[in-house]
Biopython code that builds the backbone (N, CA, C, O; Angstrom):
import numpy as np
from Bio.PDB.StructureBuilder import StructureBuilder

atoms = [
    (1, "UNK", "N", (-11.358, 4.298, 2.734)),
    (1, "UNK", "CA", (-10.946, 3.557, 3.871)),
    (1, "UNK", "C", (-11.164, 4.422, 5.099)),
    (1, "UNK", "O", (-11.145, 5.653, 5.121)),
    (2, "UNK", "N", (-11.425, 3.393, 6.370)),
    (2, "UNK", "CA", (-11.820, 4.644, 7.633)),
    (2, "UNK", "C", (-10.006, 3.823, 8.386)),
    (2, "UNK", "O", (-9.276, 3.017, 7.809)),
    (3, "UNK", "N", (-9.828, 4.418, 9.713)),
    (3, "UNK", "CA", (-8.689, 4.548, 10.201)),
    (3, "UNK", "C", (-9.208, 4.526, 11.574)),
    (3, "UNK", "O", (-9.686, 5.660, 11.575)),
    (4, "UNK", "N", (-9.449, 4.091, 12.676)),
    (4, "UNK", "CA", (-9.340, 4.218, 13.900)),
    (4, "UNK", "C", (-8.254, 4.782, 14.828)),
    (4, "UNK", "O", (-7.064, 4.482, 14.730)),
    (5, "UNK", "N", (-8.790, 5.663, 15.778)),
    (5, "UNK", "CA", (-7.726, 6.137, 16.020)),
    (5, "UNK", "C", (-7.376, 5.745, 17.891)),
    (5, "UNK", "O", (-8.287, 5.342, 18.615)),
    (6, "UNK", "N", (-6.318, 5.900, 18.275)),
    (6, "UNK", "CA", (-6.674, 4.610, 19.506)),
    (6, "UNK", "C", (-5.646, 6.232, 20.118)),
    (6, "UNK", "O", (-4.866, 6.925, 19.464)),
    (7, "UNK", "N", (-6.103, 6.371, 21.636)),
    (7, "UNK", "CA", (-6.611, 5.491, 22.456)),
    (7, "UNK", "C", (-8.162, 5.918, 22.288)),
    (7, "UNK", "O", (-9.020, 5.261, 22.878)),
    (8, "UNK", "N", (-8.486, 6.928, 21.549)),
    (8, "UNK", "CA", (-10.377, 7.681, 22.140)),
    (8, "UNK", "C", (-11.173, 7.128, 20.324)),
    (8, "UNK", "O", (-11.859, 7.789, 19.544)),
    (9, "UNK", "N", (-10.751, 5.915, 20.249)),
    (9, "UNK", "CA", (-11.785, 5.426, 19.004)),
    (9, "UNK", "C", (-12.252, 6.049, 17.808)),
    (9, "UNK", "O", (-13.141, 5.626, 17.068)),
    (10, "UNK", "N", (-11.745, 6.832, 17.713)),
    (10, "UNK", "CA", (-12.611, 7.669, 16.390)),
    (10, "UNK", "C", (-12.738, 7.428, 15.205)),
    (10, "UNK", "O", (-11.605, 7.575, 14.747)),
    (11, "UNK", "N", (-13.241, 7.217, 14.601)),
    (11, "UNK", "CA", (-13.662, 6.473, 13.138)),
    (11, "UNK", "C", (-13.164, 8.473, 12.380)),
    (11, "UNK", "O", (-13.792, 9.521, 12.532)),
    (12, "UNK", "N", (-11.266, 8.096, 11.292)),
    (12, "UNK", "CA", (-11.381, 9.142, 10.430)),
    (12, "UNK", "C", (-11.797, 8.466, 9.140)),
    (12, "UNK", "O", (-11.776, 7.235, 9.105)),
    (13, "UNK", "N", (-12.185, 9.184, 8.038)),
    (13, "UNK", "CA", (-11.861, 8.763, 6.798)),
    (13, "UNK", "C", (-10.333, 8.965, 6.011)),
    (13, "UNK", "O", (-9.458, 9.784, 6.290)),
    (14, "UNK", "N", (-10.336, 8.230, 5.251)),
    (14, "UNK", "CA", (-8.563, 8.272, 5.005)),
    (14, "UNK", "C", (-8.670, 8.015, 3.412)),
    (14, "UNK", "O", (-9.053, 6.903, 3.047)),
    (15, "UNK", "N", (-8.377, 8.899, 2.548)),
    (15, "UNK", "CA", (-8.878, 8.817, 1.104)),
    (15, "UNK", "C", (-7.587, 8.389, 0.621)),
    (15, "UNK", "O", (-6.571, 9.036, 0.872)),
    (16, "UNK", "N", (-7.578, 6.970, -0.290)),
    (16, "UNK", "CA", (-6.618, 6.654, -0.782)),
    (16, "UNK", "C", (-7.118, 6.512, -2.316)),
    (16, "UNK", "O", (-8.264, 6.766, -2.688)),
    (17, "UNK", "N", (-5.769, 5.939, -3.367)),
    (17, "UNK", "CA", (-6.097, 6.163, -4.213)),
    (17, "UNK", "C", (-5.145, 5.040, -4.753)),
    (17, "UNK", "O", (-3.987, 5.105, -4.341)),
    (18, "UNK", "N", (-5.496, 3.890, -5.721)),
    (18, "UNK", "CA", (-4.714, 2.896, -5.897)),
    (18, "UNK", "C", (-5.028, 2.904, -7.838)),
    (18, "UNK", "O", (-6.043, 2.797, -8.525)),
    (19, "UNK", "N", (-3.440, 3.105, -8.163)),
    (19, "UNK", "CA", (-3.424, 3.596, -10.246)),
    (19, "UNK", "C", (-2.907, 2.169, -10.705)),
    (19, "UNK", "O", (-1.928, 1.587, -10.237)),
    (20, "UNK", "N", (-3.819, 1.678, -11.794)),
    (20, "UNK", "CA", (-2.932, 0.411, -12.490)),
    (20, "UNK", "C", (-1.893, 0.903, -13.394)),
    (20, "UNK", "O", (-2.294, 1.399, -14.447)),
    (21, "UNK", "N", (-0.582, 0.856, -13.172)),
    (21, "UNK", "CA", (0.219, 1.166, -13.822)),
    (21, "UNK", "C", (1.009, 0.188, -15.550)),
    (21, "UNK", "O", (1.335, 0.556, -16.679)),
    (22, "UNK", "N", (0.990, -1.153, -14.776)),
    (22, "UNK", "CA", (1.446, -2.018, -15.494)),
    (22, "UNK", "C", (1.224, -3.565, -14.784)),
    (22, "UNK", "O", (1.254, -3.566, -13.554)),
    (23, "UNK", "N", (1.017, -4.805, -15.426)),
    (23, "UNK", "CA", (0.867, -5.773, -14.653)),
    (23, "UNK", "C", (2.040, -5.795, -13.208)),
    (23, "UNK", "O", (3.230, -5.524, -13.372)),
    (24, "UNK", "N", (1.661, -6.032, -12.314)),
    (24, "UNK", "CA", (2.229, -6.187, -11.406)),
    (24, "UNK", "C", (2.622, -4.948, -10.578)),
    (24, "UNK", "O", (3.437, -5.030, -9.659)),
    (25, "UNK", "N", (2.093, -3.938, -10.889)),
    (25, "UNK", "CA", (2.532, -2.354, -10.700)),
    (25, "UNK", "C", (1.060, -1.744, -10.601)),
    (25, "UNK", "O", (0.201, -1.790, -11.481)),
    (26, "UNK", "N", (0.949, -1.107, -9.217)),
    (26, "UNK", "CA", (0.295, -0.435, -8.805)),
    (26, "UNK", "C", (0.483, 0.786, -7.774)),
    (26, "UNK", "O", (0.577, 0.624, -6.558)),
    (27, "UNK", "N", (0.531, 2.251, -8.542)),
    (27, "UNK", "CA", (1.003, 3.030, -7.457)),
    (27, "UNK", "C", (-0.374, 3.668, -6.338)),
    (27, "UNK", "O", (-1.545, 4.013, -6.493)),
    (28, "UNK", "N", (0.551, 3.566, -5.256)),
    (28, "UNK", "CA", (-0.868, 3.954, -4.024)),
    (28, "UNK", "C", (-0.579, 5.689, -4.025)),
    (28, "UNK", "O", (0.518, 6.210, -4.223)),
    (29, "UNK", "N", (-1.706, 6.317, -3.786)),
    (29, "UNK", "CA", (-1.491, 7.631, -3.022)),
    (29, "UNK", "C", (-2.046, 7.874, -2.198)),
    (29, "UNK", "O", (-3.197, 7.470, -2.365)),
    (30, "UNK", "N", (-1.910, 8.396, -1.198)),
    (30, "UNK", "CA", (-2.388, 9.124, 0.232)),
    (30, "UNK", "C", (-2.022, 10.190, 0.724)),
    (30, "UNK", "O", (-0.990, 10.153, 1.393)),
    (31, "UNK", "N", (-2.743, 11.509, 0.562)),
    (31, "UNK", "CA", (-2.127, 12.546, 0.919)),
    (31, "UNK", "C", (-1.268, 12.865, 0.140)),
    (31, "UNK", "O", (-1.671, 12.716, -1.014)),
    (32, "UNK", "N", (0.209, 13.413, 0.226)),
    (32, "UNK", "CA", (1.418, 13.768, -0.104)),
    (32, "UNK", "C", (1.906, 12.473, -0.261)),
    (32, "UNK", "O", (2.482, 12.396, -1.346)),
    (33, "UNK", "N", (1.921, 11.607, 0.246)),
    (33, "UNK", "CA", (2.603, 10.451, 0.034)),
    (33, "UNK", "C", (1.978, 9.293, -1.101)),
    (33, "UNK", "O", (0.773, 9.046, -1.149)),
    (34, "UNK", "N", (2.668, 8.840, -1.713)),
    (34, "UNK", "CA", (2.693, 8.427, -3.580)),
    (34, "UNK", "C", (3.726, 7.277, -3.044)),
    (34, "UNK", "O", (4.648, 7.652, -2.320)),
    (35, "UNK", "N", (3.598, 5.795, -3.394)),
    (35, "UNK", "CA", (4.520, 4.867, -3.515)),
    (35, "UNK", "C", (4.113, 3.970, -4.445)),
    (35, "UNK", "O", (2.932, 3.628, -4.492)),
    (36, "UNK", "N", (5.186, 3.408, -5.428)),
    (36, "UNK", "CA", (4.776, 2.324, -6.482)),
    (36, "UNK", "C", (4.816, 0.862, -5.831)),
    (36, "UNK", "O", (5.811, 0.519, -5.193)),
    (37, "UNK", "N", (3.847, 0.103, -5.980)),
    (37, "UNK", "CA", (4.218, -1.383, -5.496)),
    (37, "UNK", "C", (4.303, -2.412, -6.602)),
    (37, "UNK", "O", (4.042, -2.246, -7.794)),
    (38, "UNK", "N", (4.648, -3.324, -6.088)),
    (38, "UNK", "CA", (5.292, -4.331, -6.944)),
    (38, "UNK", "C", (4.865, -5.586, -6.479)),
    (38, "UNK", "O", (5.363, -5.995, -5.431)),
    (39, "UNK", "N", (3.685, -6.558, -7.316)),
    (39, "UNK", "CA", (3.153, -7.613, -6.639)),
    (39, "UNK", "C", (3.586, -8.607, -7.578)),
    (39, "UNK", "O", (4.293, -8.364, -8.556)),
    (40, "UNK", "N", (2.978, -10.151, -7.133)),
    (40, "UNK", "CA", (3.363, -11.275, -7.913)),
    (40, "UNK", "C", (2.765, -11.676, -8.389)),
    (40, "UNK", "O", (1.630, -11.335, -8.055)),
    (41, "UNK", "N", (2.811, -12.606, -9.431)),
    (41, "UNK", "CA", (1.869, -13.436, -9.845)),
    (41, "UNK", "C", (0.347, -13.852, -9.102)),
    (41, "UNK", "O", (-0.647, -13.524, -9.750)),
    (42, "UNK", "N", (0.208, -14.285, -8.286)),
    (42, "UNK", "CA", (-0.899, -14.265, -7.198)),
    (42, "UNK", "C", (-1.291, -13.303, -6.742)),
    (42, "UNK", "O", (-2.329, -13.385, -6.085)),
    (43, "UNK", "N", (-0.712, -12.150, -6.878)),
    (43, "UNK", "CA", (-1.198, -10.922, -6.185)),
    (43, "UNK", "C", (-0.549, -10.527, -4.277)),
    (43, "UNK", "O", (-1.128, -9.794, -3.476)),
    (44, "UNK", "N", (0.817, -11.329, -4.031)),
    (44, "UNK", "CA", (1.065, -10.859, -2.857)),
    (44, "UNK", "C", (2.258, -9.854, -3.305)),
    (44, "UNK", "O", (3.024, -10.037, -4.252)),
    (45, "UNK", "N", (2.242, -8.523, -2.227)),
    (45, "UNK", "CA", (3.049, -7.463, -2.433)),
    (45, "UNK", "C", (4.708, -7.880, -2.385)),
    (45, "UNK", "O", (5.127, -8.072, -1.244)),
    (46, "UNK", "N", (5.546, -8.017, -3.319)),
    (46, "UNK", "CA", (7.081, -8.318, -3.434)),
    (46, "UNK", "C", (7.617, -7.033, -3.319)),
    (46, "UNK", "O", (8.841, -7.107, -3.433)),
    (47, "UNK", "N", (7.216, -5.831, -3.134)),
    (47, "UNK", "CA", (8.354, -4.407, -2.898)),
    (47, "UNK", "C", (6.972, -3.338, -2.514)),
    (47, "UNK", "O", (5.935, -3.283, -3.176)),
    (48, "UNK", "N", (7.229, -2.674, -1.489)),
    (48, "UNK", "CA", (6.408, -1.680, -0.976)),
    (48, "UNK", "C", (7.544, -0.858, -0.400)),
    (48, "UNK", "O", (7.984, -0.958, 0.745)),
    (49, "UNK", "N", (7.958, -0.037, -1.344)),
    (49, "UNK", "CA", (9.535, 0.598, -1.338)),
    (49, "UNK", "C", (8.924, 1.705, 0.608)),
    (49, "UNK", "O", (7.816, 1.748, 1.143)),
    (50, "UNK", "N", (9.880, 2.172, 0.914)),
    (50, "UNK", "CA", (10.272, 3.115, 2.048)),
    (50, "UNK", "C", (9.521, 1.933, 3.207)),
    (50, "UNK", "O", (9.810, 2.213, 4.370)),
    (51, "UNK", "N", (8.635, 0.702, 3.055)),
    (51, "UNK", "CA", (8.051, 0.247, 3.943)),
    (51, "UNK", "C", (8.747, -1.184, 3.997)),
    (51, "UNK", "O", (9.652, -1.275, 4.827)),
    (52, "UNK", "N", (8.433, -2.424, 3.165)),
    (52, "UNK", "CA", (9.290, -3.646, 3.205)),
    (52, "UNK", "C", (9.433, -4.167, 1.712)),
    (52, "UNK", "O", (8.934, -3.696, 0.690)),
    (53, "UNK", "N", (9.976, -4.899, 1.820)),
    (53, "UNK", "CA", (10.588, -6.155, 0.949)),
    (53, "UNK", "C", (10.425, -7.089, 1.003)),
    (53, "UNK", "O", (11.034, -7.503, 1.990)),
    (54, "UNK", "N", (9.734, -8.142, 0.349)),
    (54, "UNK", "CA", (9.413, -9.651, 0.327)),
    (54, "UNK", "C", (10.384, -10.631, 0.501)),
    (54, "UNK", "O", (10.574, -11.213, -0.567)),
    (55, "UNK", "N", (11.205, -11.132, 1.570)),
    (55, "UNK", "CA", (12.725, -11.837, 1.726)),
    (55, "UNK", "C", (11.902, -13.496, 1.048)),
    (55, "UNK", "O", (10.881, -14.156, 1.246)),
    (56, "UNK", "N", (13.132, -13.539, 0.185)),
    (56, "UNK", "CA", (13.167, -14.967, -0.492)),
    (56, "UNK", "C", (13.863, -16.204, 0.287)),
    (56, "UNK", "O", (14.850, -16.110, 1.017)),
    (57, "UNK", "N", (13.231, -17.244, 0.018)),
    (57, "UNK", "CA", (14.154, -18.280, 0.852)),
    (57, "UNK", "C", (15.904, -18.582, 0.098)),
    (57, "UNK", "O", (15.941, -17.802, -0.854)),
    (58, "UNK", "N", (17.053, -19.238, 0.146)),
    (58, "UNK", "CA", (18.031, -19.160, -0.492)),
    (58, "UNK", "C", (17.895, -20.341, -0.721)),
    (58, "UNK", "O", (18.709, -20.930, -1.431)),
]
sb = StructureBuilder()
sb.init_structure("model")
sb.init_model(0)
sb.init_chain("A")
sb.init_seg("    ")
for serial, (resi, resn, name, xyz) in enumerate(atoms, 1):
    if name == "N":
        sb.init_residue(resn, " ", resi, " ")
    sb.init_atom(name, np.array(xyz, "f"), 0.0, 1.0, " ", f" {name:<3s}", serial, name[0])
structure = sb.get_structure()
């Protein structure tokens, strides 16, 4: 993945790294930073822990 960087444009590269863990479980890494996600049936993200949470209707 590249990353733009604003305000002077610069195209970085940004090496990520995405592990199949288990259906619905995929952990990302970047750098030092490692988070497990948690998707749905369709494939939209339901938990992207330290970032958001998928709010359900009641």
């Amino acid at each position: 993945m590249a990353r733009v960087s604003v305000p002077d444009l610069a195209v970085r590269p940004s090496r990520q790294t995405y592990t199949h863990l288990r259906p619905g479980r995929v952990r990302f890494a970047s750098g030092d930073f490692r988070s497990d996600l948690e998707f749905d049936e369709e494939g939209f993200v339901v938990d992207y822990p330290q970032l958001a949470t998928r709010l359900t209707a009641r």
